[in-house]
N, C-alpha and C positions, 0 to 999 in steps of 0.2 A: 594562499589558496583563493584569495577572491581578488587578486590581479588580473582585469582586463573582464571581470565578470561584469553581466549588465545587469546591476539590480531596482526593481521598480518598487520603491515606496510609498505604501498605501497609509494614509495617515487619516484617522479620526474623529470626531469630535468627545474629545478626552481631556482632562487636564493635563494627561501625561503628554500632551502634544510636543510642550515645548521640549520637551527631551530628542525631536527627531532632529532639530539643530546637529545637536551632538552625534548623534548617529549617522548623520549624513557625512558629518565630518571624519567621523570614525570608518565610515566605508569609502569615502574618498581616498583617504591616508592610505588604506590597502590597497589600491588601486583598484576600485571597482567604479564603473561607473553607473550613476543613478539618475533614478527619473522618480520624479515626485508625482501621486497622484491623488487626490484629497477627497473626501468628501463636504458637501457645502456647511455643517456644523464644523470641520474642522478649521475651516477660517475664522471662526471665531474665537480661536485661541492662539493660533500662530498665522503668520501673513502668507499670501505664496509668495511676493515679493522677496523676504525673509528666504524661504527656500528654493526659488528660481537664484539669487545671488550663489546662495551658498553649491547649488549644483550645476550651474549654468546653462539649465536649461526649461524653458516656459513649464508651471507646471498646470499638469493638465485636472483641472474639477469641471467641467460641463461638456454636454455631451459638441455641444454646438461654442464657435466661438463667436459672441454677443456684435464685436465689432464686423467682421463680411460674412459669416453662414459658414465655415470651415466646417467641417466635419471630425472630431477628435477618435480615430475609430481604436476601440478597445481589443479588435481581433488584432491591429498590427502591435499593439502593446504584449497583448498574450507572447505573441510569436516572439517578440524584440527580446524579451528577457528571460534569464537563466534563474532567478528566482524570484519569487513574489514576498514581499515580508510588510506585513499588516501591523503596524504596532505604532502609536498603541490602536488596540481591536477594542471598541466599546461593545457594550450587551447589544444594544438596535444593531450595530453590522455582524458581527458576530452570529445573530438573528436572521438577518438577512441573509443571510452568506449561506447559513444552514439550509434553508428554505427555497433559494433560488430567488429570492424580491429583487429583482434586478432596478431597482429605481434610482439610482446613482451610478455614477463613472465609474467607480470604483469596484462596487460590487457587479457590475456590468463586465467590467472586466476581468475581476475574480473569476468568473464565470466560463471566459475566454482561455483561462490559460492555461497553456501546456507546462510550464517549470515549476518545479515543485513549490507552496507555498506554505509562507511560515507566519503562524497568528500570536500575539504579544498580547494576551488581555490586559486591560487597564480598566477597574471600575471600584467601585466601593464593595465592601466586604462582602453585603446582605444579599446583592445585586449578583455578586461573584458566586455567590454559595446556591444560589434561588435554585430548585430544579430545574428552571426552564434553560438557562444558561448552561448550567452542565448537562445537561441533555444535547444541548445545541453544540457545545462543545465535541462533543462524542461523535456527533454526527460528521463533525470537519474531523475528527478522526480518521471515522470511517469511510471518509471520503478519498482520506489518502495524505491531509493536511497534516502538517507539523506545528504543533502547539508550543510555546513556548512559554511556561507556566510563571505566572505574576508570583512574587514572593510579599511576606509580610512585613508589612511597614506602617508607617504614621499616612492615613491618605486628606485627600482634601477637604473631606465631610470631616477632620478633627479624631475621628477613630483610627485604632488601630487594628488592622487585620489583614487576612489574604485578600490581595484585589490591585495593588501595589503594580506596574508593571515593571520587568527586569530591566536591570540597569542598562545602557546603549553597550557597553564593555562586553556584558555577558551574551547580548544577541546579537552583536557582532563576534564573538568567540561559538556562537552556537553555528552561526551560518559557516564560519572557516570548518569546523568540525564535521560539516555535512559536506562540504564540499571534498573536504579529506579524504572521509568515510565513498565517497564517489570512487576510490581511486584504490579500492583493496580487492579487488575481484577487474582491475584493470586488464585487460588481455586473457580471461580466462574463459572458457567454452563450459556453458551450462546446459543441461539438459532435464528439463521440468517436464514432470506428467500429472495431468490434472481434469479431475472432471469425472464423470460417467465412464461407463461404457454401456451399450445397449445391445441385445445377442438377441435376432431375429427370430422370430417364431414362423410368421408368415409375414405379408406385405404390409400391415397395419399395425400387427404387436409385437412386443418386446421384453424381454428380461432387461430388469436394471435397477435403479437406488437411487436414493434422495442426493446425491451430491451436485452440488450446484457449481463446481470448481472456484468458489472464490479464494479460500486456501493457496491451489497452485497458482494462482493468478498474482494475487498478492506479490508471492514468493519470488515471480519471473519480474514483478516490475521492481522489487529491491533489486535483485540481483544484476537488474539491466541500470539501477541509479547508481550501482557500484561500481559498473564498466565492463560487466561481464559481457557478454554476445550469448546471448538465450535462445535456445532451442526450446518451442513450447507445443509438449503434443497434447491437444487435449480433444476428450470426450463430446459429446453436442451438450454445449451451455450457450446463453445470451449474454455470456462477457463477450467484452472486447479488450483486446489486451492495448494498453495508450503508448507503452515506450518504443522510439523508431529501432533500438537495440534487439526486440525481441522479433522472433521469425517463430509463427506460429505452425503448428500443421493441424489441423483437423483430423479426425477418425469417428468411426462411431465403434466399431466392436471390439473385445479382446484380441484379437486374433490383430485387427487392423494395428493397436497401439504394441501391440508386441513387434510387429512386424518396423514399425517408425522408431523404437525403443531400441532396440537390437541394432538395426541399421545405421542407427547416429553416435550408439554412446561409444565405440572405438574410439571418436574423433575426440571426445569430449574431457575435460577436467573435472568436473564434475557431473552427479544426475540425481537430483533429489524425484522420488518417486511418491509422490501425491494424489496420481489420480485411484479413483474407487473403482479397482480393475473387477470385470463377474468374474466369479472362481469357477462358474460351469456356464454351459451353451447348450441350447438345441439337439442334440444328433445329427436332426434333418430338420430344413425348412421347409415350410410349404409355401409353393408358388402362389397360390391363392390366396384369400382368405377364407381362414377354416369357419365355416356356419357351426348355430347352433344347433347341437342334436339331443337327443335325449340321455345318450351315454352322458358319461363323466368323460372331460378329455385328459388324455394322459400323456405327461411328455416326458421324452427318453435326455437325459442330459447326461453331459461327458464334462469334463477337468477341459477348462481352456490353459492355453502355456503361461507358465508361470513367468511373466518379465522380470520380478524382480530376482529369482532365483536363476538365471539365466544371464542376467548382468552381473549379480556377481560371483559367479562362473567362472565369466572373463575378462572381472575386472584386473587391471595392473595396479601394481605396487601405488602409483604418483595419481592413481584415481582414488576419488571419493565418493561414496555411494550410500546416501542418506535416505532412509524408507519412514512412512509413516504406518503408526498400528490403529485401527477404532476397534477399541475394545468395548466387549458386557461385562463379563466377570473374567476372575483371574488377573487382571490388566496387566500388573505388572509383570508375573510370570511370562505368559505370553509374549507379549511383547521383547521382552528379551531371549526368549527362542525365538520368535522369528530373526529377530537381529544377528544371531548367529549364524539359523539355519542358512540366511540370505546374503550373509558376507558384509552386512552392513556397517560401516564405521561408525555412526550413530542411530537412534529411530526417536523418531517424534511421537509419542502416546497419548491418545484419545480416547476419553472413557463416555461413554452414554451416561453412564450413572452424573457426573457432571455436569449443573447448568449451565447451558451456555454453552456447549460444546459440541463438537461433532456436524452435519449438514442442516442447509438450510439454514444457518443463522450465521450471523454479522460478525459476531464474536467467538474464541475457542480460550480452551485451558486446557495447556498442552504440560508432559512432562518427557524433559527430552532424558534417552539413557545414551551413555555413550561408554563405549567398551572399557575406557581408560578413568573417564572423570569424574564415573556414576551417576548419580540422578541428578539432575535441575528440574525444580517443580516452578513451575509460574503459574499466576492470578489471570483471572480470566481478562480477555484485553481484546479489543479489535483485531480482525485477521492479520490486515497491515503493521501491526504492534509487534504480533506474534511471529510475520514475517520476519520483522525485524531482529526478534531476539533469536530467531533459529539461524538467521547468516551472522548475527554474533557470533554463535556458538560456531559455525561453520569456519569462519577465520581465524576462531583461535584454534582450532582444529587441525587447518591448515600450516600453522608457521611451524 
């Protein structure tokens, strides 16, 4: 899985340095090839002489090169490579990284890059546990990073505990397993809805909802890492969607994402339905904007068409048709009538009552029900986590 891949190695100023030897050699052997890129504390634990030998190629730590003013630019590194893997990641980059401090090569280039990247903490127990680190941690979560979690062992302070970084065997077994995992949703046609809708009142207001679509967002960029080709219709949000796999559409009203909804998913393999559709509209807009007056204003609203009822309608046999519920009360019950009523294969459940869950925030605790397998209850996690465990469950669903 990592023959002919280009991977850039970011290396730290960590004891666990001299371990990227091994690693470099280890990603060689698969036929990857690699480019080393250090920050200036991590020469002082392993040489880049040491690591230009072993990959045969200069490795880059400054931004400038000291001999003629070359330019070492970190945008063509972003571009150059199919994955980023930091390890070992001490607390100061790690730190950095969370934050944006672009004051090194490395983190500079962190910064630049489009392919997924993968963090490898290396640091002492106290330093590993502090809140500020696990905080920061969360944050390259959230960002979309892949952690790569240090185990316990005997460390260089003489103690023992978490803070250890994984062995080069196991992070080079982690990156073949991503790249794997790339290839299970290869050739299949997704269709993600996500976001808002907003149902016109007049030219200024609107009916609508807290959802800020990072949910479906998440969900289209797993499924575009997995090799799917993403159809993404979503609501008006200030995401942007990163992967070149996904083809977005825009809409704002029910009526618009029904009309996008309907039209694509014949074509499609799948259609996970996430966005926060309004269950009613307007009657009538007004051209203007309505002043105020001394009455009460009163407005007439009607049932907008139901997409998810409607897909599956006419969904076929060899489609998959996954819906999400946010629930108050009942959750459970509900949630699995709608699942029925909607033809759904599985639904993803969201309770309000839950921290952490539901719009407007970073993280969810979702419990998926599925017709056949029954409930899976998961801990609350990053959206991107969460994306994650739901196209788990989506592939085994599939075989």
């Amino acid at each position: 899985m990592l023959e002919n891949k280009k991977i850039l190695l970011g290396i730290t100023g960590s004891i666990a340095a001299y371990k990227a030897c091994l690693l470099v050699r280890l990603l060689i052997k698969k036929g990857a090839e690699v480019q080393v890129v250090m920050t200036p504390a991590a020469k002082e634990f392993i040489t880049p002489l040491t690591l230009s030998t072993l990959t045969q190629k200069p490795v880059v730590s400054e931004f400038f090169d000291r001999r003629d003013g070359s330019w070492h630019s970190h945008v063509n590194l972003g571009l150059w490579a199919d994955a980023m893997l930091i390890a070992p990641a001490s607390a100061s980059t790690i730190g950095k990284m969370a934050n944006g401090i672009a004051d090194n090569m490395l983190v500079t280039t962190y910064l630049s890059m489009r392919a997924p990247v993968f963090v490898a903490p290396a640091m002492d127990l106290d330093m590993y546990a502090h809140p500020s680190t696990q905080a920061n941690l969360q944050k390259l979560i959230g960002y979309g990073n892949h952690i790569i979690e240090p185990v316990t062992g005997f460390l260089a302070s003489k103690l023992e505990g978490k803070g250890r970084m994984e062995e080069p065997e196991k992070i080079v077994e982690a990156l073949e397993q991503f790249f794997a995992s790339r290839q299970r949703l290869l050739g299949k046609k997704v269709l993600i809805t996500a976001g808002p809708t907003y149902e016109k009142i007049d030219p200024v207001r609107f009916i609508g909802n807290y959802s800020s679509g990072k949910m479906g967002f998440a969900l289209a960029e797993v499924c575009a890492e997995q090799g799917a080709e993403v159809t993404l219709v979503s609501g008006p949000v200030m995401l942007q969607a990163k992967h070149p796999g996904i083809r977005r559409i825009d809409v704002e009203s029910a009526q618009e994402m029904y009309e996008a909804a309907t039209k694509h998913f014949p074509k499609m393999d799948i259609a996970i339905l996430c966005a926060a559709v309004a269950d009613f509209t307007p009657k009538t807009t007004a051209d203007k904007k309505i002043k105020r007056k001394g009455d009460n204003l009163k407005l007439e609203l009607q049932p907008t068409q139901d997409i998810a009822a409607a897909l599956g309608a006419i969904k076929k046999k060899k489609q998959v048709l996954v819906g999400f519920a946010l629930e108050t009360d009942n959750e459970l019950k509900n949630a699995q009538d709608k699942m029925e009523r909607k033809n759904f294969d599985f639904i993803v459940l969201n309770s309000l009552q839950d921290k952490g869950a539901g719009f407007r925030v970073d993280t969810n605790k979702v419990t998926i029900i599925d017709k056949h397998q029954g409930l899976t209850a998961y801990d609350t996690k990053s959206k991107q986590e969460v994306a994650r465990d739901i196209i788990e469950h989506l592939v085994r669903q599939m075989k």
